[in-house]
Phi, psi and omega in degrees: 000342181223188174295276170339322143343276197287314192296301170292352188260317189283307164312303185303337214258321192283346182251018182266011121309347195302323143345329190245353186230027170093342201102336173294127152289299218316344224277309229279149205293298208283022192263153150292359208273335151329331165291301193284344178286328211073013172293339207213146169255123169213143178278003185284323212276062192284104193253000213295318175299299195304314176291341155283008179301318183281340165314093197326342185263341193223052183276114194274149178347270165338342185232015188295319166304349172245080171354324207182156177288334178313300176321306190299307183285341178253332144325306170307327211302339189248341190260017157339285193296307177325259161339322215206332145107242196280002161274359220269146183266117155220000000 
């Protein structure tokens, strides 16, 4: 429903391989996340929204602590409740 949202939903979904993949998201074949890292290209794979949340000009609060989506999603994991208050998924 919000920016805060959008950001966790995206972070829980990349990181729920994590259990298969050593603690690496990026291992797992089926993920996007690696697309959203720039590792990998598809014109299906749009990640532009989520990744302008990082953008250094319009950075919103909550995500200031984070350099990059790589950081927010492999840093954040214990900082759920934190980041997103009563969204947060567990």
């Amino acid at each position: 429903e919000d920016d805060a949202g959008w950001q966790e939903v995206a972070r829980y979904i990349h990181l729920n391989p994590v259990e298969l993949t050593r603690g690496l998201p990026v291992m797992y074949p089926y993920s996007s996340y690696k697309y959203f890292l720039g590792q990998a290209r598809a014109g299906w794979v749009k990640p532009n929204l989520i990744l302008s949340y990082f953008d250094r000009s319009k950075l919103l609060p909550f995500l200031n602590k984070y350099p990059s989506y790589k950081e927010f999603v492999e840093k954040s994991r214990q900082d759920s409740k934190e980041i997103v208050g009563g969204l947060a998924l567990e």
